[in-house]
Structures are given as structure tokens and as C-alpha cells.
C-alpha positions in Angstrom: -218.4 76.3 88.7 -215.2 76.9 86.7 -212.0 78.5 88.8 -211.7 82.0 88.3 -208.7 83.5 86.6 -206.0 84.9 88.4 -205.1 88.5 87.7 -201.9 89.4 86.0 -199.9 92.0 87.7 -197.4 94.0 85.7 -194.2 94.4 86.3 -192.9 97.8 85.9 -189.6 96.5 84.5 -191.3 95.0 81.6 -193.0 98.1 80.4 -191.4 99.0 76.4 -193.4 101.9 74.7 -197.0 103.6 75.0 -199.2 102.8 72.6 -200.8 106.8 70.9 -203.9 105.0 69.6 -206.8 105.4 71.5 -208.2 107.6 73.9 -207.2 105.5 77.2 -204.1 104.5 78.8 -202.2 102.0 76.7 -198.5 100.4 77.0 -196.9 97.8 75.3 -194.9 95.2 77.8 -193.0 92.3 77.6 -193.5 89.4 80.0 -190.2 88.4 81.4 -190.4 84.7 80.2 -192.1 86.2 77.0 -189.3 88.3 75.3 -190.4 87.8 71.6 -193.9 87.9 72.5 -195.6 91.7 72.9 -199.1 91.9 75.5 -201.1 95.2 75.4 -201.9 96.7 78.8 -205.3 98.8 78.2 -206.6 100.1 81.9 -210.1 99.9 82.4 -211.9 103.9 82.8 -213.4 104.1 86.4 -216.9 102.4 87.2 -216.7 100.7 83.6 -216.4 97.2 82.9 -214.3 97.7 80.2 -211.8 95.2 81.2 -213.8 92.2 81.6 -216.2 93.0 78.8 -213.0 93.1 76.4 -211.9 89.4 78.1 -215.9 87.9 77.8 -216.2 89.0 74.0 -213.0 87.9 73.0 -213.8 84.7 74.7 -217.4 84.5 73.0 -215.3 85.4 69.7 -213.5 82.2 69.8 -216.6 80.3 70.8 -218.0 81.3 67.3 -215.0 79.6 65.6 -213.7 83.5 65.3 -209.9 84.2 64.9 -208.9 86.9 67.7 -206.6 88.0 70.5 -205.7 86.5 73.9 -206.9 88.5 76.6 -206.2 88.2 80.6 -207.4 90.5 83.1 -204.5 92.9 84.6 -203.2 95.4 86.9 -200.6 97.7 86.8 -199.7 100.0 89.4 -203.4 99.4 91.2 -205.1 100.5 88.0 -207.1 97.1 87.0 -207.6 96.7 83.3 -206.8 93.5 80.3 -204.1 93.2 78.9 -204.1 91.8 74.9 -201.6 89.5 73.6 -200.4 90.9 69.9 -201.9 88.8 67.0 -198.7 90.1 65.0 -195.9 87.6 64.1 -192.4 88.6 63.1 -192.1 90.6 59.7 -196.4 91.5 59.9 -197.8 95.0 60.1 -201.3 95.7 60.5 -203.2 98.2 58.4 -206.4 99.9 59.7 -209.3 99.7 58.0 -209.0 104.0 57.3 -206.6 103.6 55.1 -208.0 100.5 52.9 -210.5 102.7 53.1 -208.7 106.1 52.1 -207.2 104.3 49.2 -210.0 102.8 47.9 -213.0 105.2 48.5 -212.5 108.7 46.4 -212.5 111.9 49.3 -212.9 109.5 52.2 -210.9 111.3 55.3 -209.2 108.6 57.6 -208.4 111.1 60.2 -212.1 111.4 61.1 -213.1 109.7 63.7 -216.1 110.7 64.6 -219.2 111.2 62.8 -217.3 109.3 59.8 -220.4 108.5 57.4 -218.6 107.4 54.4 -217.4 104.5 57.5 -220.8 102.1 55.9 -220.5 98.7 55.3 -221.1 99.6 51.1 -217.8 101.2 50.8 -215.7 98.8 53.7 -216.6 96.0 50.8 -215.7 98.3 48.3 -212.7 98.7 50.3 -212.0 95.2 50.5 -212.4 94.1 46.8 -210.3 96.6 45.4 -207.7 95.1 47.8 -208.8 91.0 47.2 -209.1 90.6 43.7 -209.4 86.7 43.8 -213.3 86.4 43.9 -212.8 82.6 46.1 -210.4 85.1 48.8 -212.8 87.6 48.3 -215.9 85.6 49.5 -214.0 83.7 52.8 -212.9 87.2 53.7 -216.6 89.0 53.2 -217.9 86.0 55.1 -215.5 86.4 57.9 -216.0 90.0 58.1 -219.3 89.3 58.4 -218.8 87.1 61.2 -216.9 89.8 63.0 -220.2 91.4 62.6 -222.2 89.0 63.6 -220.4 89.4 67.0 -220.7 92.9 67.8 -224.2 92.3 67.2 -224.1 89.0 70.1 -222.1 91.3 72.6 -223.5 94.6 71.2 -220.0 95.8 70.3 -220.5 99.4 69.6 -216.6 100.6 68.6 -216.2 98.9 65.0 -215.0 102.1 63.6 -212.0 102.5 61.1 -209.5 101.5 63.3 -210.6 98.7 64.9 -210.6 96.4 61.7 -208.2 95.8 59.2 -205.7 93.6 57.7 -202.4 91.8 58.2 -199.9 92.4 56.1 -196.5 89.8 55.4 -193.9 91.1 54.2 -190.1 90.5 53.6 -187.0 92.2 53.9 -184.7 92.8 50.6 -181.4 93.7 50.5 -180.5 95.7 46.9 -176.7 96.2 48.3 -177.4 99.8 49.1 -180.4 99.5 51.4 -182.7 96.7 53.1 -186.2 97.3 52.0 -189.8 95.9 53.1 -191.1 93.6 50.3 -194.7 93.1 50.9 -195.9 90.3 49.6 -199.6 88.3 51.3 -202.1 89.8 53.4 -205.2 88.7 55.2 -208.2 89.8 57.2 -206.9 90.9 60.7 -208.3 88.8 63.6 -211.0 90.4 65.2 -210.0 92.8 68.2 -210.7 95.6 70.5 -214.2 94.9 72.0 -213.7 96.7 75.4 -217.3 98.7 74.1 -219.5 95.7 74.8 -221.9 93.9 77.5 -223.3 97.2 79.0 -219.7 97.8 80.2 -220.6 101.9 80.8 -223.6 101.3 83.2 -223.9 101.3 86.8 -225.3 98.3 88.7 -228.5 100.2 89.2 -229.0 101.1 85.5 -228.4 97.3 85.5 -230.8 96.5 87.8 -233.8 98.6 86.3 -233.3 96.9 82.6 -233.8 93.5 84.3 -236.3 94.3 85.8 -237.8 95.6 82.6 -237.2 93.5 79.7 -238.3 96.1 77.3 -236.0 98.4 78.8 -233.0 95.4 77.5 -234.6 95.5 74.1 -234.4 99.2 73.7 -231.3 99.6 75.5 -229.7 96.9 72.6 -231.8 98.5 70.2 -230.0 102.2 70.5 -226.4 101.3 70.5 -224.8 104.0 68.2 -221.7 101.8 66.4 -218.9 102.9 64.1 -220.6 101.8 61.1 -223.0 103.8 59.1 -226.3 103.2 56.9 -225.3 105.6 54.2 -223.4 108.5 53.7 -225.9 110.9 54.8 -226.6 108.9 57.8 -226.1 111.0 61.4 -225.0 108.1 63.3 -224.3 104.8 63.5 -226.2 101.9 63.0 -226.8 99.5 66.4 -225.0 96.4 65.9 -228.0 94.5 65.8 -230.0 96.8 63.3 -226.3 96.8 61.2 -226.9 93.0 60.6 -230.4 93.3 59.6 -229.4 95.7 56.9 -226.3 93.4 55.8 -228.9 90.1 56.3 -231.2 92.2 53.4 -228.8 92.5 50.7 -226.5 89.6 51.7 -228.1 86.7 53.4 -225.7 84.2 52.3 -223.0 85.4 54.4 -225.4 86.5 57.5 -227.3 82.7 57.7 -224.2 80.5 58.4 -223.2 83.0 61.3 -226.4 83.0 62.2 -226.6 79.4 62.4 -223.8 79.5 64.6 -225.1 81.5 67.1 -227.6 79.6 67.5 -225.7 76.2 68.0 -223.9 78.0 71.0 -225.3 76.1 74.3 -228.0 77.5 76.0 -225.2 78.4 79.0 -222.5 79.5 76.6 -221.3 82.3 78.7 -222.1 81.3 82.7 -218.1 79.5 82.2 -217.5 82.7 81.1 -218.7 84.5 83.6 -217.4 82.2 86.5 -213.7 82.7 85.4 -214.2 86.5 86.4 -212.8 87.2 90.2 -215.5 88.6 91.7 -213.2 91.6 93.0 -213.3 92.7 89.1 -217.0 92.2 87.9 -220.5 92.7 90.6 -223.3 90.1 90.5 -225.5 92.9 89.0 -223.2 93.0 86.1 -223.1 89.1 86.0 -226.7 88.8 85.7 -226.9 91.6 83.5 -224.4 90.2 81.0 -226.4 86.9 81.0 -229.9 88.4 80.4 -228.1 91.2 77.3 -226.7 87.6 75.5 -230.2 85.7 75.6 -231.6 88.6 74.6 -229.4 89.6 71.6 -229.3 86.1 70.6 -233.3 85.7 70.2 -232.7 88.9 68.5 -230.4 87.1 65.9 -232.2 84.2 65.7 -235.1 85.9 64.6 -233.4 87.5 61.3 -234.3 86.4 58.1 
């Protein structure tokens, strides 16, 4: 059984700024042996599982060969929660996929965050190619967006709304003798990130409980996921991760069957490591066993598309 991680507790001291976005508490700190490097402290809402969830899916992201962010479990004044090491670099900024999509997608109002229909996946590719105009950049980007995809669907990941995608952006600093301005000059697909919504972290250990004893009770439980990404612009709510990828498997199966393919290489006990590096004072054995039967289950689920 692998050791289980030690919890990182935050130092008041290295507490910088809040972080606005969002609808938890969120500060940005810097480790004292870490000055250059900025972690994000996101506490967990009570009787959620929102901290460990955001560490196992991360965790699983890597495990799909998926670029994304560092993330240790943390406290910080006896409030328990992750905390997430920046993906930015010196002289990066990262845009939000609201406004890609504001600029590319005629009416399209960024500031709605709920409810945002014109959020489908139709218009983020519109999005996209109207920023990537090299069709080879183009392709590796819709395939890795895909991907990202692929693993909300694997964790059931139901927060992929507008701002919780997007793109990095390089840029460089000139100096015209009278002022320094930004120069922007490559971008890229963002790592994945933010996947706190995932693994049945809202449920109590007896809601937990009753699903496994009822497997179809799982099924429809993964089934009805509302996510932050729409059929069509009519659509009410969000599509379920899983039902998401079947829509995006129809019109593009080429970029659906290699992550599908890679889901299912994953060992038959990809997540128990997983698992076992969570204390047990942060995550119950109802949630454990949960977590394990929601990933075989998902997984047949994926396997079975196309």
C-alpha cells in the first residue's frame, strides 16, 4: 500500500493576495523556500470532498499523459482544502475560454456564468480556430482539448464552464523609450485544471453507500451530471460529461478513439495508489470505495463508445 501524503500546512506569513474568481475561498501564497514559485490555496466547502477529488483527478490527468497542475492536500488556519501549484511561467498570462469565446462568437456574453448555452462544444472549436490558424496546431490542440474531455467524462468533472479552460499566452516586454509594453507573441492550450467538481465529491457517505449497493443507481447518478458545456444553443442545461463525449465521438471520432484507447490501457487498479496516498483523516472508506466503483464504471462506459 503506497504511504499516504502528508498534509501541507500554511503558513500565515506566506499568504500574498486573494484570488476574486470563484465562489470559494481562494489565496495565492508563496512557500518560503518557493519565492518565484505561486501555489493556490482553495479550502474545501464542508462535508465535500472537494479537496481530494481536485488532487485524485489531477492525478488521473497525468496518468492519461494529460498536461496539468500539481496539487497537495492543505490546511490553513484548520480549514482543510488543496492547494494548486501555478502552471504559469514568468512573462505568461492565461486567458479564459469566455473571452476566446466573446471574440470569436458574435453576441456571446462572457459574464454569464450560468445557464451559458452559446458555452457548446460547436462554437469552443469555433473559438479555437479563429485563434489557431495553422491547421497541423489546430489538430494537436482539438485533440488535446478533447482529451481534457475525455477526462471529465473518466472522473465525471461537471465544472468545464468558460473559465475553467483556456489558453497560455507568451509574451514579451518592449521598451519604445517612452513606455515598456507587453508584446504578445505564442500561445498554447492551457493545461488542464480546476477539477474540484468530480468523484461524487458533494455526497454524503450514505448517498454513497445506497449507489453501491445499487449499481444502477451509479449509472444514473453518472448519467445526470449537469456540466458547463452545452448541446446547442437552445439547450437548458448542460450536457453530462459522459453523454458530452458521445455527442463529440459522433461528429469527431478521430480525436475521441485515441483517448479512448488510452483509457482503456490504464491498469485495471489505476486509482487504488491513488487512493492510498489520501490520509484517511481527509477522505472516509465510503468515499474510497465509492470513488473506485464511479471509475470502473465510467470507464466501461467509455469503452463502450463508438
Amino acid at each position: 500500500m503506497a504511504e499516504a501524503n502528508s498534509i501541507l500546512e500554511i503558513n500565515a506569513a506566506w499568504q500574498r493576495w486573494d484570488e476574486q474568481m470563484g465562489s470559494k475561498r481562494k489565496f495565492w501564497f508563496l512557500k518560503e523556500n518557493e519565492k518565484n514559485q505561486q501555489w493556490l490555496f482553495k479550502q474545501a466547502r464542508p462535508d465535500t470532498g472537494e479537496h481530494w477529488a481536485e488532487k485524485i483527478a489531477s492525478e488521473i490527468a497525468d496518468q492519461m499523459g494529460l498536461p496539468t497542475h500539481e496539487v497537495v492536500l492543505a490546511s490553513y488556519d484548520g480549514k482543510i482544502g488543496c492547494a494548486v501549484r501555478s502552471f504559469l511561467r514568468e512573462n505568461q498570462a492565461l486567458v479564459h475560454g469566455n473571452e476566446l469565446m466573446a471574440g470569436a462568437i458574435v453576441g456571446y456574453d462572457k459574464f454569464k456564468h450560468r445557464g451559458q448555452a452559446d458555452h457548446n462544444f460547436d462554437n469552443i472549436v469555433k473559438s479555437l480556430e479563429r485563434r489557431f490558424l495553422v491547421p497541423k496546431i489546430r489538430n494537436n490542440l482539438s485533440l488535446r482539448f478533447v482529451g481534457y474531455l475525455m477526462l471529465d467524462a473518466l472522473v465525471g468533472n461537471t465544472d468545464r464552464h468558460h473559465e475553467n479552460w483556456g489558453i497560455v499566452q507568451n509574451f514579451t516586454i518592449k521598451d519604445n523609450h517612452e513606455s515598456k509594453q507587453p508584446s504578445h507573441t505564442r500561445t498554447g492550450l492551457a493545461p488542464t485544471f480546476d477539477h474540484a467538481s468530480s468523484l461524487g465529491r458533494e455526497l454524503l457517505d450514505d448517498s454513497r453507500l445506497r449507489m453501491l449497493s445499487d449499481p444502477s443507481a451509479l449509472k444514473r447518478y453518472i448519467r445526470k451530471g449537469t456540466g458547463g458545456i452545452f448541446e446547442h444553443e437552445r439547450a437548458r442545461k448542460g450536457l453530462s460529461p459522459i453523454a458530452l463525449m458521445e455527442l463529440i465521438a459522433g461528429s469527431y471520432p478521430d480525436l475521441v478513439r485515441p483517448w479512448k484507447k488510452r483509457v482503456a490501457s490504464l491498469p485495471e487498479d489505476f486509482a487504488a495508489p491513488l487512493l492510498a496516498g489520501v490520509p484517511e483523516s481527509c477522505m472516509s472508506q465510503a468515499s474510497r470505495k465509492f470513488v473506485l466503483a464511479f471509475l470502473a464504471e465510467s470507464r466501461k462506459m467509455i469503452t463502450s463508445i463508438l
